[in-house]
N, C-alpha and C positions, 0 to 999 in steps of 0.2 A: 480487713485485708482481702479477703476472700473477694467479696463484693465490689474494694476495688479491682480488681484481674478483671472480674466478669465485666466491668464497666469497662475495660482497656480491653475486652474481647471483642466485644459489643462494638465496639467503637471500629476497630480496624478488620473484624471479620464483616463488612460491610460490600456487595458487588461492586460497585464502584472502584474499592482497594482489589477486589480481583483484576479486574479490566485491567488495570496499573499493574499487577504484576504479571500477567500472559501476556501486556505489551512488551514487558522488557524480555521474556521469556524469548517470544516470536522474534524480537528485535536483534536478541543476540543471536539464534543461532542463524537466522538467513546473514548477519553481517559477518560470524565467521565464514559461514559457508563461499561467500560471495568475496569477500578481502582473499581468499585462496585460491579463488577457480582458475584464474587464469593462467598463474605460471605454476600450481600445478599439476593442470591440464597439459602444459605444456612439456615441463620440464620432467615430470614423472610418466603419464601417457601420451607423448606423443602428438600432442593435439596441432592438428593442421585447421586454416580456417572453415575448412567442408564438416570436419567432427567438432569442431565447434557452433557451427550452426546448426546442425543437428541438435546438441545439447540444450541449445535455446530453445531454439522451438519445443523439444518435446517437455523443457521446464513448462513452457505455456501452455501444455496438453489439460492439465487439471484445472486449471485458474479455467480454461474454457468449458471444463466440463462442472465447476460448481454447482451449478441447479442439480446437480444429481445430488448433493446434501441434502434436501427435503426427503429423499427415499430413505436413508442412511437413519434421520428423525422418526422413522417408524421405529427403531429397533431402540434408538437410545435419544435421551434428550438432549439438547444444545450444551449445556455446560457439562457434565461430565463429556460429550462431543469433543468441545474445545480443550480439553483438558489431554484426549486421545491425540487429538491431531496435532496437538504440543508434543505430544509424549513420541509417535512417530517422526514430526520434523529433527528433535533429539536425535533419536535412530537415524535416522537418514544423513545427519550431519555427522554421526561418530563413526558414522561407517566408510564415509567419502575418502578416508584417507588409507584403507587398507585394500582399494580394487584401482590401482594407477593403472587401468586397461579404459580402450573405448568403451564397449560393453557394459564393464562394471560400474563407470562415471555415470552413463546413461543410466543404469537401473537406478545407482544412490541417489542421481538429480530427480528423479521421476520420485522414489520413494520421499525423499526430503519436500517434493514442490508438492506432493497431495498432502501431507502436517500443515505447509506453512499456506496454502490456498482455502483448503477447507476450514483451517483457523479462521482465519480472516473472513470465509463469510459467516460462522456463526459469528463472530465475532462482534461485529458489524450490526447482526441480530440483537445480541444480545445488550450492547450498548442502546439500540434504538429503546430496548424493551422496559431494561432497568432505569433508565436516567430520565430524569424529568422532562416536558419539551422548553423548559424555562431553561435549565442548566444545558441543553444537549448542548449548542456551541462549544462553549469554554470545557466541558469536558472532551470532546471532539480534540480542540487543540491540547489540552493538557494530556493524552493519548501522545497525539503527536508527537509533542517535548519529551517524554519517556521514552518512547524510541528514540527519539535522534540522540538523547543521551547514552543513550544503551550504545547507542552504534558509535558515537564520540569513545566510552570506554573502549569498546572493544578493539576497532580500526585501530585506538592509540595503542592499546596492549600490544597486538600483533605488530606494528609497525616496532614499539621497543624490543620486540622478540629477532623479530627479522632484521632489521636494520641498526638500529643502534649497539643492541649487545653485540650482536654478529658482527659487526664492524669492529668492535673493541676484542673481541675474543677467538675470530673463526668463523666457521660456522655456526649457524645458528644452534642458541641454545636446546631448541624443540626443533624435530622433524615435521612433516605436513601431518604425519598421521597422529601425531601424539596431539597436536595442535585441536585437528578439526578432533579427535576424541573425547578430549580437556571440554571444550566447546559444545559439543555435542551430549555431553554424562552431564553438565551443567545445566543445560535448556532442561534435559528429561528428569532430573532431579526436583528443579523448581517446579516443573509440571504434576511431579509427584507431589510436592509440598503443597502444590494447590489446591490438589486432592484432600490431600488427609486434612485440613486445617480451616479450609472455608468447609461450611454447609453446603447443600443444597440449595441456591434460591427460591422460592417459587415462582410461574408464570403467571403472572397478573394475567394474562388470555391465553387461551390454550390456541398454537398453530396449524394453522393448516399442514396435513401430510402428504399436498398436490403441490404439483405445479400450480402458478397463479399469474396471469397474463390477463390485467386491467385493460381497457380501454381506458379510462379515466385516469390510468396513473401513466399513460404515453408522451407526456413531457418529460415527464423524468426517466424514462427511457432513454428518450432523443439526449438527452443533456447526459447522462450515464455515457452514452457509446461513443459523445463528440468528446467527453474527458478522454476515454481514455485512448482515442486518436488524437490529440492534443499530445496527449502522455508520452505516447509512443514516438512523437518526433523527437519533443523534448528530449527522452533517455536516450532513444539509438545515436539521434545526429546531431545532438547540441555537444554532445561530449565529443563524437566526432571530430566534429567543423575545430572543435579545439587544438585537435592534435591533427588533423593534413593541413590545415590553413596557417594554424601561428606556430605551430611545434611545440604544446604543450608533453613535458616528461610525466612519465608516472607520477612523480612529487608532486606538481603542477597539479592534477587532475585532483589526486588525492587529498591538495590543500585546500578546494575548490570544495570535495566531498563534507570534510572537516568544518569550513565557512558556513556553508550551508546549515551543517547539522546544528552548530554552536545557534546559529539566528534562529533557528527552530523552535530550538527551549526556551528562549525569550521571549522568540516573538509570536509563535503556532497560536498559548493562550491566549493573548489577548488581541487576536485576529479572534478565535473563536468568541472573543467577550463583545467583538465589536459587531460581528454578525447575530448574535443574541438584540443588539441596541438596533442595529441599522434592519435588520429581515432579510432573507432571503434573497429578496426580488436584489434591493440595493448590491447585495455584498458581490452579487453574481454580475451586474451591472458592470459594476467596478471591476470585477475579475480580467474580465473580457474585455473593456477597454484598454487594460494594460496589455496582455497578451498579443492583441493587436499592434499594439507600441512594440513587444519585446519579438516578437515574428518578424515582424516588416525590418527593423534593424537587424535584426540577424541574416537575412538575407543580404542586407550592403556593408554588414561592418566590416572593416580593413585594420580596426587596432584592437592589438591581444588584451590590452586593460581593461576597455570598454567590452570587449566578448565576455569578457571574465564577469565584469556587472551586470551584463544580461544574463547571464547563466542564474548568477545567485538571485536576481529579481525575479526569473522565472522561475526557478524554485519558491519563493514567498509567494507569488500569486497562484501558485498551483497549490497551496494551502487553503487558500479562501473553499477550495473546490466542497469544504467542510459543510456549505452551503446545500446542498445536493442532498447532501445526506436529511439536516434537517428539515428540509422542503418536502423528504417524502415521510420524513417522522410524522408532519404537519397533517399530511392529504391523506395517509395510511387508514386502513382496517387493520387495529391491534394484530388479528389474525394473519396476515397478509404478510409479516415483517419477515418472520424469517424465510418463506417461500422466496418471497420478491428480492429477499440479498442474496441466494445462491443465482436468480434469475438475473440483477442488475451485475452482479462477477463475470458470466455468461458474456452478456454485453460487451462489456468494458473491454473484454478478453478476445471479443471477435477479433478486432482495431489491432491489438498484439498479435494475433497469426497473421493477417494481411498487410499492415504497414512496413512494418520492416523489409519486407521482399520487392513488394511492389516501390514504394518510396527510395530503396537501394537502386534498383533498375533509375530511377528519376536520377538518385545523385549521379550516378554517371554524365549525365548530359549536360543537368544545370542544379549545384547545389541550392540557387538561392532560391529554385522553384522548389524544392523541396520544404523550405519557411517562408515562402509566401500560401506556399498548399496551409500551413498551420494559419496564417492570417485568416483565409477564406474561408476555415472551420472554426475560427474564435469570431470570426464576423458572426457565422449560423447562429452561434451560441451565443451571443449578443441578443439575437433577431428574437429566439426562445427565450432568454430571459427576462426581456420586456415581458412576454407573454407570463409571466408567473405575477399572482396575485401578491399584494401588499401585507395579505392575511389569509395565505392560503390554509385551510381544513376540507376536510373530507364533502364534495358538495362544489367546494371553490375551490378548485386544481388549477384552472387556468383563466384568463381572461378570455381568449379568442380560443371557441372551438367546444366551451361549454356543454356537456351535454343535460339537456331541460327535463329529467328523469333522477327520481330517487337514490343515493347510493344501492340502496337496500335493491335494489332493482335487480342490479346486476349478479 
């Protein structure tokens, strides 16, 4: 008997089964946090659209500032890391509901967005580290489907809290604060269990505790910063263009989030199975010629059905983006992983302080130049992904642009 427990310890205290569960951890608490902000933001502080751009942006303050996690790795390792940065996003989510002030919104979203940024790039890390490069794909997408599930529970919970029983009884059964609390003692709880009950892994390579800024790993930069300027159209103005153009409701938006999520679970894995078969170079190939497809119609479509199936197509193709990730698994120095994910976060993150402001000034003038600008940048990324090797490793990063010098060089 004994022997079997230990054989069914063995089995599920494995990193992989952590990953899976500080996905659903991170998943629920940014989807309570985020199913409540708006109304309320609104309806408890106050919130006009100036103190809500405010709150955005300075959410995006950390996600820019991740490369400072390699300093933070002096003091402590990635996994008990990711384990803190859960345990804070918790804190930060159960607190959100007892400060309905400007001020106080702002400290909880700053407190909450450094848990769930700095998560995600250990995170990120330590995926590359532990998982095979045979498996990375399909565990990539099997990540995904965990979230999107986590966020299907959640969304549905709160929507039966809010809306359905409230309709049948009054107001609502929970108030915002007992909600994000409930939500929040949840996330830090499992964070705690993650603690106590996995091991330690060990680091097959020990990381660097620099900065680390490759010359040879500069594709995957370029491809890192046009994602997440991609991204940034996608989230601010596709959901947008939904509600000034065809008059999408709250439901409407919400059913769209749901759509999404459900296709996720099914289909994130074995997107990730199919980029493990087809490589890098293809998946990203393919990425980018839809994009181009789902851009260019977004800038001329006039019917709300067909807006609706670009939304959720653009969603699936922004999955493949899993690509990216393995291509730098491919070309990597073991040592190099977790430096380079606080530094590709950095990236991504530039594109999120600038496009929203600047691309808002565009929409005023001409919405559809704002998703034709998304065309011209899934062209780029088109232009880059040709450039990526069939069999890229450390040595062969790129086809054009090669440099005729040692890795070990550098």
């Amino acid at each position: 008997m004994a022997t079997e427990i230990q054989s069914v310890l063995r089995h599920w205290r494995r990193p992989e089964v952590l990953l899976y569960v500080m996905a659903v951890c991170s998943a629920l608490g940014f989807a309570v946090w985020h199913a409540l902000l708006n109304n309320f933001a609104i309806e408890r502080a106050g919130f006009t659209g100036q103190e809500m751009g405010i709150l955005q942006s300075l959410r995006e303050v950390p996600g820019f500032l991740s490369f400072t996690v390699v300093f933070v790795l002096l003091l402590v390792r990635e996994q008990p890391l990711a384990l803190i940065s859960l345990l804070v996003l918790g804190i930060g989510t159960a607190l959100t509901g007892f400060f309905p002030t400007a001020l106080g919104l702002y400290c909880t979203t700053v407190l909450m967005s450094v848990g769930f940024h700095y998560y995600e790039t250990v995170q990120a890390s330590l995926a590359l580290q532990w998982i095979d490069k045979g498996r990375a794909p399909e565990t990539f997408g099997r990540l995904i489907a965990v979230r999107s599930f986590t966020s299907i529970v959640a969304f549905g919970t709160i929507w039966v809290l809010f809306e359905w029983l409230s309709a049948a009884s009054g107001p609502p059964i929970l108030d915002y604060h007992w909600v994000y609390l409930i939500g929040g003692v949840a996330v830090a709880c499992i964070a705690v269990a993650g603690w106590l009950l996995f091991p330690r892994f060990p680091q097959k390579v020990a990381q660097h505790k620099h900065m680390v800024l490759r010359t040879r790993y500069w594709l995957y930069y370029a491809l890192t910063f046009m994602s997440g300027a991609r991204r940034q159209i996608f989230v601010v103005f596709a959901g947008f263009l939904m509600v000034e153009k065809f008059g999408y409701d709250v439901e409407d938006i919400a059913l769209l989030f749901l759509i999404n999520a459900a296709i996720s679970v099914w289909l994130a894995p074995r997107i990730g199975r199919m980029i493990g078969r087809w490589g890098e170079r293809k998946a990203l190939i393919c990425e980018y010629f839809g994009l181009i497809g789902i851009f260019t119609a977004y800038a001329f479509v006039d019917n709300a059905t067909i807006a609706a199936g670009l939304y959720i197509a653009d969603h699936v193709f922004f999955a493949m983006a899993i690509a990216i990730k393995t291509y730098f698994q491919k070309i990597a120095d073991p040592a190099d992983i977790a430096s380079t994910a606080g530094v590709s976060f950095t990236i991504s993150h530039i594109a999120a302080v600038v496009i929203p402001a600047v691309f808002g000034a565009l929409w005023l003038i001409s919405p559809a130049a704002v998703f034709l600008s998304g065309t011209a940048m899934a062209l780029l990324s088109l232009a880059m992904a040709w450039n990526v090797p069939s069999q890229p490793s450390p040595g062969n990063e790129v086809l054009i642009g090669r440099r005729p010098v040692p890795v070990a060089a550098e």
